[in-house]
VOVEX-251576 format. One line per 2 residues: number of its first residue (from 1); their letters; for each residue x, y, z of N, C-alpha, C. Coordinates in pm, 1 decimal, padded with zeros to 6 digits. Layout:
VOVEX-251576
NUM) a) X,Y,Z,X,Y,Z,X,Y,Z  ...
//
This chain:
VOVEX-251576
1) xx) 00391.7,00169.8,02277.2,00365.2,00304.6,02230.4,00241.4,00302.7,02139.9  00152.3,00363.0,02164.6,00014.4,00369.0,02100.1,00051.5,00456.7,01959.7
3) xx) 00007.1,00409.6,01867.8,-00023.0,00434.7,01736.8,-00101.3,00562.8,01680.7  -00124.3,00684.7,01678.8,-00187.6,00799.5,01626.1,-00229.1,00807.7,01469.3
5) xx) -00114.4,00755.0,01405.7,-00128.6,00761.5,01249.5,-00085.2,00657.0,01195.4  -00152.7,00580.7,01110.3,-00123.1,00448.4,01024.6,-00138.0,00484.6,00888.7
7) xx) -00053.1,00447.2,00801.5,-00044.6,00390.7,00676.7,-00059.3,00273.0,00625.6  -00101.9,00304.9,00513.5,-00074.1,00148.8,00430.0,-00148.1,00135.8,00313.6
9) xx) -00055.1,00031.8,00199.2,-00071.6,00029.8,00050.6,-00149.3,-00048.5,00004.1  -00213.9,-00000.1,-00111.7,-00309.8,-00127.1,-00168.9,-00270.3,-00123.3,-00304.4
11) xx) -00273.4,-00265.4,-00382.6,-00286.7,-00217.0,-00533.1,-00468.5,-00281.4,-00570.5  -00544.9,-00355.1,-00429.1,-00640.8,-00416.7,-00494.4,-00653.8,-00566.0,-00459.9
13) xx) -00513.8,-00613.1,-00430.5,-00537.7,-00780.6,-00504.1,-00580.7,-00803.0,-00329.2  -00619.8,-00923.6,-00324.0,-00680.7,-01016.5,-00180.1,-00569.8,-00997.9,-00081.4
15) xx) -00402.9,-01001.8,-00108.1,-00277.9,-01017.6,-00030.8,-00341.7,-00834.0,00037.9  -00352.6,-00738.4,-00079.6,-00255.4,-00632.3,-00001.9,-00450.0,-00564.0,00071.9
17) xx) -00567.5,-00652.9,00023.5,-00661.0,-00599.8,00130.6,-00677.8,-00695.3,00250.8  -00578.2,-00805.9,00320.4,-00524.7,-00839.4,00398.6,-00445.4,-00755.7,00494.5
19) xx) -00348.9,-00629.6,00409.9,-00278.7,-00585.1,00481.0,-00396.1,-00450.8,00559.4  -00454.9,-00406.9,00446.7,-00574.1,-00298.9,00438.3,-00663.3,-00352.7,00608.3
21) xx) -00704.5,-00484.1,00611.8,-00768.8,-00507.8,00734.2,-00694.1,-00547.1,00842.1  -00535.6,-00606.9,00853.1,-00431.3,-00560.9,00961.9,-00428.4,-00414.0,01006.3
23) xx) -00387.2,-00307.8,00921.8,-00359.3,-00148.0,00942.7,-00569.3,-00139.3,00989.6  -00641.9,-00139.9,00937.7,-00749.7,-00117.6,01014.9,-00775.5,-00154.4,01182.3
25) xx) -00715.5,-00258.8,01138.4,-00730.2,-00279.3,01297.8,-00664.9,-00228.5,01378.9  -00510.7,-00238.5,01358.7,-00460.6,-00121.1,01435.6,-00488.7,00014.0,01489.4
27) xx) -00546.8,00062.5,01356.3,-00599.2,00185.7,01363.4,-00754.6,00218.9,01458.9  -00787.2,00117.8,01437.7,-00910.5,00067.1,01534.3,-00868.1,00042.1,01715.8
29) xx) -00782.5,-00032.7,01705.3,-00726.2,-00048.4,01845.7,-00690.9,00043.3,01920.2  -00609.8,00133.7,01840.5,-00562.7,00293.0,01889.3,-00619.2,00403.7,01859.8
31) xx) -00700.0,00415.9,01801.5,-00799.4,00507.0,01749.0,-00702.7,00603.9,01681.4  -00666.6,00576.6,01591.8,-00559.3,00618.3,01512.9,-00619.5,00690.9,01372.3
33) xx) -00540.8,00798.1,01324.1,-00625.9,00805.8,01150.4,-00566.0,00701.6,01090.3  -00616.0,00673.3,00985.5,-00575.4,00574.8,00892.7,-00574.3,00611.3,00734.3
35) xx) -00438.1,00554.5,00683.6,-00408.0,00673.5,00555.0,-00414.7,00536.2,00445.1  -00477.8,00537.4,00322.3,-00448.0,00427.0,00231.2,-00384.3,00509.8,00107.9
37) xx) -00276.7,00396.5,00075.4,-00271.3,00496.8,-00042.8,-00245.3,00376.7,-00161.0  -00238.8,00429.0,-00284.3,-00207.2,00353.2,-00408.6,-00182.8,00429.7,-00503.0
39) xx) -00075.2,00370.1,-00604.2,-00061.0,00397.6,-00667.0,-00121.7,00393.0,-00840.2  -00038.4,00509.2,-00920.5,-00084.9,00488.1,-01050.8,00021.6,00491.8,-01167.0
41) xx) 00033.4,00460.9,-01295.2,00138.7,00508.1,-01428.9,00092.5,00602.2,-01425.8  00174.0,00730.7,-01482.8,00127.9,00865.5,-01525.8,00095.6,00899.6,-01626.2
43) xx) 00148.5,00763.9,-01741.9,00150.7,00834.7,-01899.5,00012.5,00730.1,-01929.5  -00085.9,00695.1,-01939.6,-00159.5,00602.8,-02015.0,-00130.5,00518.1,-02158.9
45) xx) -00105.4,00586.1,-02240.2,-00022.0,00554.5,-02309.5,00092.8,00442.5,-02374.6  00182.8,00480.9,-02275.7,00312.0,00408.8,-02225.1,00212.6,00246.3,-02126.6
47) xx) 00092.7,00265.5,-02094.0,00016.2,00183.6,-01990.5,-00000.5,00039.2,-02089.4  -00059.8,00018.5,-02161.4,-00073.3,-00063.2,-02232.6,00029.8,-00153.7,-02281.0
49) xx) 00175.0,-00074.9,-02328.8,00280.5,-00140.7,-02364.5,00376.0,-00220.0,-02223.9  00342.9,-00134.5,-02153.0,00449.1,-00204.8,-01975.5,00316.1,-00296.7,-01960.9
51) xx) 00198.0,-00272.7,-01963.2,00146.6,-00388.3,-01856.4,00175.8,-00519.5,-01946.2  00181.5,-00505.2,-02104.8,00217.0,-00635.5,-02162.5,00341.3,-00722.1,-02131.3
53) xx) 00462.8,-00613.6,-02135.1,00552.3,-00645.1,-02142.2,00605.9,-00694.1,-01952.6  00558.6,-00651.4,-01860.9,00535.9,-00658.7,-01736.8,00536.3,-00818.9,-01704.0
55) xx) 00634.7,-00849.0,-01622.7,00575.7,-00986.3,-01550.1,00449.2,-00988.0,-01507.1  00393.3,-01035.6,-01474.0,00235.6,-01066.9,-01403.3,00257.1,-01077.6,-01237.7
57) xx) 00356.0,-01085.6,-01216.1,00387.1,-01027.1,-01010.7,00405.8,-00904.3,-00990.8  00401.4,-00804.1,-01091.6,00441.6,-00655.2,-01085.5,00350.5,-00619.9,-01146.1
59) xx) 00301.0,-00685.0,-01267.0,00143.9,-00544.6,-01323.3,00064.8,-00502.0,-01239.8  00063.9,-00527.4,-01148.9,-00061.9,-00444.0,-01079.1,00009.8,-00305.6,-01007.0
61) xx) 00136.4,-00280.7,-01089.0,00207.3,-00145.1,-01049.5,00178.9,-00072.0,-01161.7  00097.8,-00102.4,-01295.9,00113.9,-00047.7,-01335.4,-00035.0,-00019.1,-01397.1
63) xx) -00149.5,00081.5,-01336.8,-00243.4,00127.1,-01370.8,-00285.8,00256.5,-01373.6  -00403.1,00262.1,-01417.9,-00404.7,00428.0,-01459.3,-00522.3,00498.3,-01330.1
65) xx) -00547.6,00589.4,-01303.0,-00583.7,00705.0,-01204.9,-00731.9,00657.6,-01166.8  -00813.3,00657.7,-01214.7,-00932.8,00611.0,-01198.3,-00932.2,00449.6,-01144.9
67) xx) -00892.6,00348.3,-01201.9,-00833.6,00235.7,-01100.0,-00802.4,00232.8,-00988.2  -00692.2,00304.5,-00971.5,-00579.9,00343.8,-00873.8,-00680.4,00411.3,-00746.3
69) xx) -00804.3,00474.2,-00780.9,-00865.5,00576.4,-00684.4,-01027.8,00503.6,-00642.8  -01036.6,00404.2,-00773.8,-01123.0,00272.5,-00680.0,-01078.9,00170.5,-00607.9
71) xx) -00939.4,00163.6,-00625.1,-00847.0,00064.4,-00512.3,-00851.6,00115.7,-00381.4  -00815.1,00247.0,-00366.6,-00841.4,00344.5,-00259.8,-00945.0,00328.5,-00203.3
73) xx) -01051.9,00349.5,-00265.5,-01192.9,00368.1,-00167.9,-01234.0,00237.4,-00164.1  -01205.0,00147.3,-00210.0,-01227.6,00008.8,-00165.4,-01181.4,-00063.0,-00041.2
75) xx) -01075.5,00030.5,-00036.8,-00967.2,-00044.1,00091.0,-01035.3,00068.4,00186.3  -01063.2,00185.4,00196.5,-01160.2,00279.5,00266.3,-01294.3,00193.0,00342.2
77) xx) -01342.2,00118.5,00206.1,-01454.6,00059.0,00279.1,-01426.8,-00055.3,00326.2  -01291.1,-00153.8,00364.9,-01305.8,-00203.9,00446.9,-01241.4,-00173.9,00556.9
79) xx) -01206.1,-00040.9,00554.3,-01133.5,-00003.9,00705.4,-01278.4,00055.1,00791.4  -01372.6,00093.2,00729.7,-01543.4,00120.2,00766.5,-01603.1,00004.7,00815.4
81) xx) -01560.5,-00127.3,00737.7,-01602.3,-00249.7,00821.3,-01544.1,-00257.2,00921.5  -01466.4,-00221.7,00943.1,-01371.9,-00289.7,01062.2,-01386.4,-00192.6,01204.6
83) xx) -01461.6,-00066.7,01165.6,-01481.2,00028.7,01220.3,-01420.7,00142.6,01248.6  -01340.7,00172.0,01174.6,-01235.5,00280.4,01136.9,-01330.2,00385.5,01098.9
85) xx) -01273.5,00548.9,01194.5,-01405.6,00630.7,01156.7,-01298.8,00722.9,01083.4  -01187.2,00781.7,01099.7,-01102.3,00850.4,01039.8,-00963.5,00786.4,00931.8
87) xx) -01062.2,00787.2,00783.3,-00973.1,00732.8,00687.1,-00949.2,00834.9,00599.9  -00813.2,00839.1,00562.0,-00786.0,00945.1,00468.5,-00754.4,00843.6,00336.1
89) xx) -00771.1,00882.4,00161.1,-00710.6,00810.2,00082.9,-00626.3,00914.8,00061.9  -00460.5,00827.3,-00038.0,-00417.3,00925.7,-00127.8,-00386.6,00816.2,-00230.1
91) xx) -00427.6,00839.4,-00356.4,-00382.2,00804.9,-00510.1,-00288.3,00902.1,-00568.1  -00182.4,00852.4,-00651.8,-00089.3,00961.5,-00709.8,-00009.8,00860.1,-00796.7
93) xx) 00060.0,00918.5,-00861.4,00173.8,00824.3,-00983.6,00275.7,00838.8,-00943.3  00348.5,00735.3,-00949.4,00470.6,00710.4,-00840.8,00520.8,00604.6,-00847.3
95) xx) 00626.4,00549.1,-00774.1,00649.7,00418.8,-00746.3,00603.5,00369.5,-00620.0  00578.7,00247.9,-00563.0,00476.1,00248.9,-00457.7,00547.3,00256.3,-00349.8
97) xx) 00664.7,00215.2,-00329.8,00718.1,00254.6,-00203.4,00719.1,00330.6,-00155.5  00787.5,00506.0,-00311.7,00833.6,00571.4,-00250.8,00670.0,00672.9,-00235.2
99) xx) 00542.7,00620.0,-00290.8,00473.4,00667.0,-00243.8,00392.5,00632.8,-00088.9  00434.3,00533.7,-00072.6,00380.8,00505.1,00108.6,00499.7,00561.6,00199.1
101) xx) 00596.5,00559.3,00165.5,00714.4,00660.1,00242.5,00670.0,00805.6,00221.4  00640.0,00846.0,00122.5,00561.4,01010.7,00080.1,00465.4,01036.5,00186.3
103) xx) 00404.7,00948.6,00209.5,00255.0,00956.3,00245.1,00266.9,00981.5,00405.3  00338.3,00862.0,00474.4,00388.5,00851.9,00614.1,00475.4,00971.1,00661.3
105) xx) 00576.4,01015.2,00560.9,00612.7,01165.4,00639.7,00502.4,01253.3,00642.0  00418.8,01268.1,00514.7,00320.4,01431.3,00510.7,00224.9,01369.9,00626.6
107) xx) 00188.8,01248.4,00657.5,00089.5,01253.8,00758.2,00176.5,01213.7,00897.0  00269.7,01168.4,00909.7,00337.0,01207.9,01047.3,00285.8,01065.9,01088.7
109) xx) 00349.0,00925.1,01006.5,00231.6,00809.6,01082.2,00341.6,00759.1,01157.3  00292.4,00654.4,01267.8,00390.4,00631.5,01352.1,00402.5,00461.7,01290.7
111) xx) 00325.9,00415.8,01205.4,00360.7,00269.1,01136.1,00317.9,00249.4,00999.3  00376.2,00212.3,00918.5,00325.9,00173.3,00786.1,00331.0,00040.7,00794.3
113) xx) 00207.4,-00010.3,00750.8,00129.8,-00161.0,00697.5,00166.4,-00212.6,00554.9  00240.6,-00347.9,00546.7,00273.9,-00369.6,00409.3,00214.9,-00483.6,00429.9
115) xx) 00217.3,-00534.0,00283.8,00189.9,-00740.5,00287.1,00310.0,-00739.6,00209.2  00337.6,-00901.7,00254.0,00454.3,-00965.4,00236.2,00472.8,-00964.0,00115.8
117) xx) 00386.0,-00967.7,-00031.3,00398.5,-00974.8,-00191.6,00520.4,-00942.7,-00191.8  00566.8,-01060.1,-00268.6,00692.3,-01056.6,-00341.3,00817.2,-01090.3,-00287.2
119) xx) 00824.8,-01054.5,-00156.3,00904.8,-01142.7,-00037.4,00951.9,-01260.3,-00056.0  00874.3,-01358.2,-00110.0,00966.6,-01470.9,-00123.0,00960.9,-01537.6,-00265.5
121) xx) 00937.0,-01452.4,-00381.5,01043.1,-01494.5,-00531.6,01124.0,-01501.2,-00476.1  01196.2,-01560.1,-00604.1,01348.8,-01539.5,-00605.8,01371.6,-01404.7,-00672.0
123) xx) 01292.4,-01330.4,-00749.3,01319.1,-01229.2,-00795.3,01317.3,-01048.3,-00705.9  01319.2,-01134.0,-00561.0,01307.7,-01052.8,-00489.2,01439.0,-00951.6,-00464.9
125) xx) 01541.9,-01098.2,-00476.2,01681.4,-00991.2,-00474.8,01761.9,-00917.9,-00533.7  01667.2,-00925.3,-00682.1,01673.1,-00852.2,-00825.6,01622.8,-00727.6,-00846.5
127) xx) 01472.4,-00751.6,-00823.1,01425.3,-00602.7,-00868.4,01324.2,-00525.8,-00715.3  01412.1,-00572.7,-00596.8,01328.9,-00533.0,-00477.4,01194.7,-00568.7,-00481.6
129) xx) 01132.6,-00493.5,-00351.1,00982.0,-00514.6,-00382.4,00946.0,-00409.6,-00268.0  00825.4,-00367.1,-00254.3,00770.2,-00261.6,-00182.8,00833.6,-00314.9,-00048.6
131) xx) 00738.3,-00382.8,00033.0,00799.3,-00460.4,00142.4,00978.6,-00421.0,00214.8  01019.3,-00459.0,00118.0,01176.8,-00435.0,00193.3,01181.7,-00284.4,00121.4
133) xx) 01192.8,-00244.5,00034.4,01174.2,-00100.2,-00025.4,01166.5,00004.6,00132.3  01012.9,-00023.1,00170.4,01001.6,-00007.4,00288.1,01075.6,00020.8,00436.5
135) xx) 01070.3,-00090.3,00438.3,01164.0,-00146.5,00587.9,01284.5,-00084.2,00560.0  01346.0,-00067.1,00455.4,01491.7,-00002.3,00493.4,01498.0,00139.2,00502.9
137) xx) 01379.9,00189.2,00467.6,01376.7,00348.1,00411.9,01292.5,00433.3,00483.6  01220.9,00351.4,00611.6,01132.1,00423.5,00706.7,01155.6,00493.6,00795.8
139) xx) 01099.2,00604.9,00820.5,01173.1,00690.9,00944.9,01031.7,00624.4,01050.5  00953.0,00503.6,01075.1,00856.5,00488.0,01180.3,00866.2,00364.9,01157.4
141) xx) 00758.2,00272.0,01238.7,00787.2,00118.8,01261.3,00710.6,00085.8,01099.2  00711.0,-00000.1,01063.7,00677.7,-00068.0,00958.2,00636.0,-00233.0,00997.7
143) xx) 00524.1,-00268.9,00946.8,00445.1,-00429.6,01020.6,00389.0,-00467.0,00868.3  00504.9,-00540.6,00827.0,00446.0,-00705.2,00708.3,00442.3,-00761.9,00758.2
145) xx) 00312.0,-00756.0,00704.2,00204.7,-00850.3,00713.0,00185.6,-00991.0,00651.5  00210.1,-01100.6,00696.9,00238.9,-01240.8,00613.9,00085.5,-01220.3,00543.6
147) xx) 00107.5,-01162.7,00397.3,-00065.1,-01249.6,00330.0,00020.8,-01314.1,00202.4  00104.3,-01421.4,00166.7,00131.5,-01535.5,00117.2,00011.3,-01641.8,00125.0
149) x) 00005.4,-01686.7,00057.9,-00144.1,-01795.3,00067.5,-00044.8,-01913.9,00169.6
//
């Protein structure tokens, strides 16, 4: 079944613009739109005290709007490398799952693109992680992406 609409999340790091150039390609293969999205904290504020207190496998959930909307157009420009002519971003404050699940109903995608991050802590079966977040909660196919080093 050919692909029309793709999703998929970035916070930035090398793993999830791995996933950014998987979903490009797809989107490339099928001539598909292609939706990136990322997230942001809402309070700034409150930003400073969580990213301290934050493990260092999860801070990068927790940044502010202007970040969050150069992560976006970064992952934009490599879906442009890859030759992707129809990219949409969306940035918003949220949690990231339930913002790539947000994103995939309003645009009607038929797959969301994850990377594997966080998949194999052990703290995976503690505090979830986007990835399975995902996969259990999708109404379309969903493709993690192994970017584990």
């Amino acid at each position: 079944m050919p692909y029309a609409s793709v999703v998929v999340g970035t916070d930035g790091s090398e793993t999830a613009e791995a996933a950014v150039r998987h979903a490009a390609g797809l989107a490339k293969l099928f001539d598909a739109r292609l939706t990136i999205v990322t997230g942001f904290t809402a309070h700034p504020e409150e930003e400073a005290r969580r990213q301290a207190e934050a493990p260092p496998d999860v801070r990068w959930i927790i940044t502010d709007a202007s970040s969050a909307d150069e992560r976006a157009r970064r992952g934009r420009a490599i879906a442009r490398e890859v030759g992707v002519e129809e990219v949409v971003i969306r940035v918003d404050s949220g949690d990231p799952a339930s913002l790539l699940l947000d994103a995939a109903e309003d645009m009607s995608a038929d797959v969301i693109v994850v990377g594997s991050k966080g998949m194999t802590s052990p703290k995976r079966f503690v505090l979830g992680n986007v990835p399975n977040k995902v996969s259990h909660h999708a109404t379309c196919d969903v493709v993690i992406v192994h970017t584990a080093p």
